[in-house]
N, C-alpha and C positions, 0 to 999 in steps of 0.2 A: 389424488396425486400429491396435493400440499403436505397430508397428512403422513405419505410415504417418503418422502423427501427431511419432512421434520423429524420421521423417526431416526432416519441415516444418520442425521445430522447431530442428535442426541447421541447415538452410539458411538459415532467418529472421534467426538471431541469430548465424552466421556470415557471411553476406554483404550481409545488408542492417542490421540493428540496431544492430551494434556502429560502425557509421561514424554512421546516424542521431542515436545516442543521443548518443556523444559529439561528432557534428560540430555540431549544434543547441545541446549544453550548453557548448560552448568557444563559439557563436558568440554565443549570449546572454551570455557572462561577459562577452565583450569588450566586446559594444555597454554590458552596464549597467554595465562597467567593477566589476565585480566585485561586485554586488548584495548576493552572499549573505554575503561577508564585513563588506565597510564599512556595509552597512548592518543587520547581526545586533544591535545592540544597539538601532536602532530597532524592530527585528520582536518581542525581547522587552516594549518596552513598551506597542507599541500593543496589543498580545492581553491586556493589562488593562482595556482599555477594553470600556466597558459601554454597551448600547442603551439608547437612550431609550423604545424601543417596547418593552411588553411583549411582543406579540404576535412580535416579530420574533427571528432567533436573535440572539445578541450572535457578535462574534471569535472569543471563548475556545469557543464553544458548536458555533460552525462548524469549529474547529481541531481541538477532539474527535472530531468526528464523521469525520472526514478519518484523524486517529490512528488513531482504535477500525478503520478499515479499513486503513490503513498499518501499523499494531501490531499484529503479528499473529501465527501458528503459524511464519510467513518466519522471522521476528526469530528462533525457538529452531532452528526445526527445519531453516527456509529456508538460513541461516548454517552451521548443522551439515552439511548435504548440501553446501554447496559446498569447506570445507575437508576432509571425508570423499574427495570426488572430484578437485576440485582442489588441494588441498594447501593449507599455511598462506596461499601467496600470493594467492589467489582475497580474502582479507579487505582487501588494499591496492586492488584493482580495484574493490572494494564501496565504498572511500571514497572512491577517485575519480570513479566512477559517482554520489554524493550532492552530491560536491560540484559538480561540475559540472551536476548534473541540479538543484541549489537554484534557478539560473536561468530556468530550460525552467519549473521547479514556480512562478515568480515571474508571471512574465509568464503563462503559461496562465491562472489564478487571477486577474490583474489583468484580463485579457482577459474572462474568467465577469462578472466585478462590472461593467464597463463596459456588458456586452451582456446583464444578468438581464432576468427580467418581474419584475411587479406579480403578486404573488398576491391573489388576493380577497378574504382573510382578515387584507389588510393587511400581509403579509411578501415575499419573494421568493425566485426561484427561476432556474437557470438552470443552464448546462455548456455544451462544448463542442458540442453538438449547436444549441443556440441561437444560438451566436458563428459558427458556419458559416454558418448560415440568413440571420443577419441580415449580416456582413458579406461575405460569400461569395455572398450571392444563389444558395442550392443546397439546398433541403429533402431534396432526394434524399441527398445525402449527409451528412446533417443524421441523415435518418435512417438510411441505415447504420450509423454513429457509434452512435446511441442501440441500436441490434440488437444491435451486437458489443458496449456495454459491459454489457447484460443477459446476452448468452450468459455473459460472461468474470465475471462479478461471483454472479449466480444459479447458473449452473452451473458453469465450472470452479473460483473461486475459494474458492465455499463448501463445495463438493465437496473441493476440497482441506484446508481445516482440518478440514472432519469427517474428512478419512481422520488427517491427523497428530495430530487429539487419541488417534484411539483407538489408532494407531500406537505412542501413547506407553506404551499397556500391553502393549507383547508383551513385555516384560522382565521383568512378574510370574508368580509361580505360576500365580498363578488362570486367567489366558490360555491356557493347554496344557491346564489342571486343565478349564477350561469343556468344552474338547473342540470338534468340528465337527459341522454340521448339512447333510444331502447334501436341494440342491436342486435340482430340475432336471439332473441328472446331477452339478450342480458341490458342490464345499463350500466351504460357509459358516461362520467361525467364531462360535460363539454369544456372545461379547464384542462384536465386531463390530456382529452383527446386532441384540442387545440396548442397545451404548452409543448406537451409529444410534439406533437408536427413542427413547432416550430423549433426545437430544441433541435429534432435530425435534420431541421436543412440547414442550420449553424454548422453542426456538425462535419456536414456532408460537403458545406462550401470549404472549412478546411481541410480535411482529409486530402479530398482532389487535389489541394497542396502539392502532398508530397511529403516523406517523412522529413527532410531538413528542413521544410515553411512550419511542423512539429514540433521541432526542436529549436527554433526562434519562436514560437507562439507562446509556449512553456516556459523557456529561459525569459521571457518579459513579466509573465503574469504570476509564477508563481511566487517571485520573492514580493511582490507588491501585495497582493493578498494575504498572504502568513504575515506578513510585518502589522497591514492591518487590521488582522483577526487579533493578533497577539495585544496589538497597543490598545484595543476597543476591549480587551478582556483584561486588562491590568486597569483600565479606569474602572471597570465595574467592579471589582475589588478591593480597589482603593476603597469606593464612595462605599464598600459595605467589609472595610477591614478588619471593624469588631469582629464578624462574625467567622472569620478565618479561624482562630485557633476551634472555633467547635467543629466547623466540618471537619478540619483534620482529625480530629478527635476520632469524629466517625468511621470517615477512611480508615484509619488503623482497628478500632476496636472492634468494627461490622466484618471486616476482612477475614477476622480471624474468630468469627463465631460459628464454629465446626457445627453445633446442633442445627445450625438455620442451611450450611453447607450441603451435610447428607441427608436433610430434611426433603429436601426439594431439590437435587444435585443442579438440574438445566438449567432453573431458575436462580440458582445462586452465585452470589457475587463472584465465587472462584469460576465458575463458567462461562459466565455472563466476562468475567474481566479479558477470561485468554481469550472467546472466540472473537471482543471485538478486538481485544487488544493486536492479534494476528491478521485480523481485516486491514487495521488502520497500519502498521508500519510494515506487514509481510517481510520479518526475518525468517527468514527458511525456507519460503513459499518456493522460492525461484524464479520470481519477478524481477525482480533489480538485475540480476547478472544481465539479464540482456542489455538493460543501456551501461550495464557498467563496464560490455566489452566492444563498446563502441567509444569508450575513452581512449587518447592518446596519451599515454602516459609511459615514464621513463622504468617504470618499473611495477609490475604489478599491484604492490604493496599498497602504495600509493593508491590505487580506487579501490580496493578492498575498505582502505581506513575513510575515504570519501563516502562511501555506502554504509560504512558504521554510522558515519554523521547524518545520515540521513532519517535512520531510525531514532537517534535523538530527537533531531528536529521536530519528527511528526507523532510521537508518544509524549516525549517529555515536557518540551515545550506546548502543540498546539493541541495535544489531546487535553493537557494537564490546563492550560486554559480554558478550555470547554468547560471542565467540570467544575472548575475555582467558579468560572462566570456563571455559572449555574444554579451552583449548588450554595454560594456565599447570599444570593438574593433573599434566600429563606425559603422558596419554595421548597416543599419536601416531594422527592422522589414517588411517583406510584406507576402502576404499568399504563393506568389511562392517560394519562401523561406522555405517554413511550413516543419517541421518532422526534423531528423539526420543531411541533408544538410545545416541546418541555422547555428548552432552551428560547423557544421566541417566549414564553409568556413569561420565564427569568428574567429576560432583558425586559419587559414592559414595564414591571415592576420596579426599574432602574431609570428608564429613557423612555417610560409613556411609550404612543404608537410607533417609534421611531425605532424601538428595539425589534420588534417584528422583522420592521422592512430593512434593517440591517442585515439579520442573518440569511433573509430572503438573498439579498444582495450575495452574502457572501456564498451561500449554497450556491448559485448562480455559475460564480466563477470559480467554485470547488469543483463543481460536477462538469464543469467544460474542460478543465484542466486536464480531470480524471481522464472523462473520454477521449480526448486526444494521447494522455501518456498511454493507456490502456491497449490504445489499436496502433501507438508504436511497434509496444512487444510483439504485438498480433504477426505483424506483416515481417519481422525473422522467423517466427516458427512458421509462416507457412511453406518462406524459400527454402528451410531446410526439412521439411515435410515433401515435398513437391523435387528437392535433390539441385535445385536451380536457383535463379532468381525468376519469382512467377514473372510471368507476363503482364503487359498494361490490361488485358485485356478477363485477366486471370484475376488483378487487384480490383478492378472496376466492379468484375459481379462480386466478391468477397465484402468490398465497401458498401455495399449498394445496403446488403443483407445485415454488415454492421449497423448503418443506419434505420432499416427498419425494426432491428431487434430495440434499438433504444426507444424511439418508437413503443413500443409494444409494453417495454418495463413503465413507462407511466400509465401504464392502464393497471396493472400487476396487484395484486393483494400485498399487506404489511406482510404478513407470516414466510407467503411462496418467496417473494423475491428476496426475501434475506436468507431463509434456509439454501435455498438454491446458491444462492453466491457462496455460504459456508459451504454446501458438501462440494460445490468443484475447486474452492481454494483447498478445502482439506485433502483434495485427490492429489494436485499438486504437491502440496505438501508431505503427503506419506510417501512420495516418491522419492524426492528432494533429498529428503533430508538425510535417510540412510546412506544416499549416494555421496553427502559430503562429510559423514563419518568415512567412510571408507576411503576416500579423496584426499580428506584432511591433511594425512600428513606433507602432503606436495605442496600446498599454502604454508603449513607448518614451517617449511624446510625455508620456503622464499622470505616469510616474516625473520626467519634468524638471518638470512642475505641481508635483507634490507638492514636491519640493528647493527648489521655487524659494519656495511659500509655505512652508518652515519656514524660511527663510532670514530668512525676514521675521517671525517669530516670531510665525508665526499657526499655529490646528489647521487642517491640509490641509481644502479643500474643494472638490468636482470640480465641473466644469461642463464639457460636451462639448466645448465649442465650443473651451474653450483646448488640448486635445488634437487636434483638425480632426477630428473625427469628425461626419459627414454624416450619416451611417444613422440612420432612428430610433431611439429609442430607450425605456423605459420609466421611464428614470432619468438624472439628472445634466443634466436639460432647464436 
């Protein structure tokens, strides 16, 4: 099964992904004529901006919730496997995959806020599985969409941070010291089995929450953890600044060595950069719009450009730390190296034993974050799968099976659980993305509303009609 999964996975994102990804993301820079740059200082300040509804999320509240799954075990571990495997240049493909994917993550996000519902409770809710239905006229594949973002989110995704937190202790004593436990014919390490458990009932006591005790867990933890992933990766830097200008070097010159490219295509840096690059910020995937259509916001535009910032944030900024704090220590990249282990034995070499049990730390509250933003998305595609809002009792066995799949990924093999999370984000994404070429121009139309009233030095305010949007709608009437 590993073996049939990793061949998918080779063909997805060698023959169809890497033209999607970047042909979408070059073709939206063009039309917004460069979104994610000229207009980055308006996206830092509209995510200031506060709702008037209490009941409703605000920007910043939506922006987290998007983060806390964007920000994740990718950023340490995701970053480490791909210069483990593809060398320093796989980190230049990561930024170009951000930067062009800010556009794709623009417009999907604007297209969510255009096509939300009316929640009951007064707020809103919506994604790409709604933006089909309604301007696509296709429930069917409404709901596909919503299927493959639970498979990829509930199970591979979350499955994969529970396997790379625990991943991040095979470096200790105490991992060998534990010993294994023979089940079923197989063995089980008892770190494994024991951090599993204790990971899903953390999990399990939040959930039961509620998706607003989600979205206050998220907005507390995720700017305190990126501020100190980022601060702890600029000291390591510093203390090893000489050695900056050679890794850059690398980056650029390895990036662009075509022979070592078609050499080995899977393993190569251009490979290795887009598939983690597209783990780690998902511009395209279709993940964000769902929290991004639970912003209240005065105009669509407006969290289109907050969800641009978002892909900044977790490419540019904390992916781009991962590899400076890495790769500056001198350790040089190899595949035995690959996952948790590359980046803790960087930092030792900086902070003695204390670098380990940092990133331990920080894995920690990556992967809790992840799993919580993760089975936010979950639980709107199942009410719009289901035509409802499920039931308590509907959510309760859905969580239950969330929690045992996380569970299950720290038992998982390196290979299965990454390939697996690659083929179902790449499902979502072959979906996706076509559908917001075809969409496009209706973001298009509202990006010129919005420029045109700040031009006129008013706060953007939408109304469908100066976008030509026909379709019902639940907002912007």
């Amino acid at each position: 099964m590993g073996e049939i999964i990793a061949s998918i996975s080779n063909v997805m994102y060698s023959y169809i992904l890497i033209i999607m990804l970047l042909g979408v993301g070059l073709y939206f820079t063009i039309r917004t004529k460069g979104v994610q740059l000229r207009l980055f200082g308006e996206s830092i300040r509209v995510v200031s901006e506060k709702s008037d509804d209490e009941n409703s999320v605000s920007a910043f509240e939506a922006l987290m919730v998007s983060t806390a799954s964007r920000v994740g075990t990718g950023n340490i571990v995701g970053v480490a496997n791909a210069i483990a495997i593809g060398g320093y240049g796989a980190v230049f493909w990561m930024w170009i995959i951000a930067l062009v994917g800010g556009a794709s993550a623009f417009i999907e996000s604007t297209l969510a806020q255009i096509y939300k519902k009316k929640d009951p409770d007064g707020g809103s809710y919506g994604g790409p599985a709604y933006y089909i239905e309604a301007a696509l006229h296709s429930r069917g594949l409404g709901i596909v969409f919503a299927a493959a973002l639970i498979a990829t989110y509930a199970g591979g995704f979350n499955m994969l941070a529970s396997y790379n937190l625990i991943d991040s202790f095979t470096g200790y004593g105490f991992y060998e010291a534990a010993g294994t436990i023979t089940l079923g014919g197989k063995e089980f390490s008892v770190v494994a089995l024991a951090g599993g458990a204790v990971l899903a009932i953390l999990v399990g006591v939040c959930i039961f929450g509620g998706g607003k005790r989600i979205v206050k867990v998220t907005g507390v933890m995720v700017p305190v953890m990126g501020v100190l992933y980022i601060f702890m990766s600029l000291v390591v830097v510093v203390l090893n600044i000489s050695n900056v200008p050679m890794v850059l070097g690398h980056i650029f010159s390895e990036a662009f060595d075509f022979k070592a490219i078609f050499g080995g295509f899977a393993g190569s840096a251009l490979m290795q950069g887009i598939k983690r690059g597209l783990y780690s910020n998902e511009a395209g995937v279709g993940s964000a719009p769902n929290a991004a259509a639970a912003a209240d916001v005065s105009h669509p535009v407006k969290q289109g450009l907050v969800q641009m910032l978002s892909v900044f944030i977790d490419t540019i900024l904390i992916c781009t730390a991962t590899a400076l704090m890495a790769l500056c220590t001198g350790i040089v990249p190899s595949e035995e190296l690959k996952g948790a282990p590359f980046v803790q034995e960087s930092l030792a070499t900086t902070f003695g034993s204390f670098g380990p049990y940092f990133i331990t730390f920080a894995l920690l509250l990556f992967a809790f974050t992840t799993l919580l933003g993760n089975l936010f998305y979950c639980e709107g595609c199942l009410n719009y799968i289901a035509g409802h809002k499920v039931n308590k009792q509907g959510m309760m066995v859905f969580n239950l099976i969330a929690i045992v799949l996380v569970f299950l990924g720290a038992q998982m093999s390196f290979g299965m659980v990454w390939d697996l999370a690659d083929v179902l984000m790449g499902v979502m994404a072959i979906i996706n993305l076509p559908v917001i070429v075809i969409l496009g121009g209706r973001a298009m139309r509202a990006l010129d509303d919005y420029l045109e009233q700040k031009r006129h030095g008013n706060d953007p305010v939408f109304k469908k009609s100066r976008a030509g949007i026909t379709e019902p709608t639940d907002f912007w009437n």
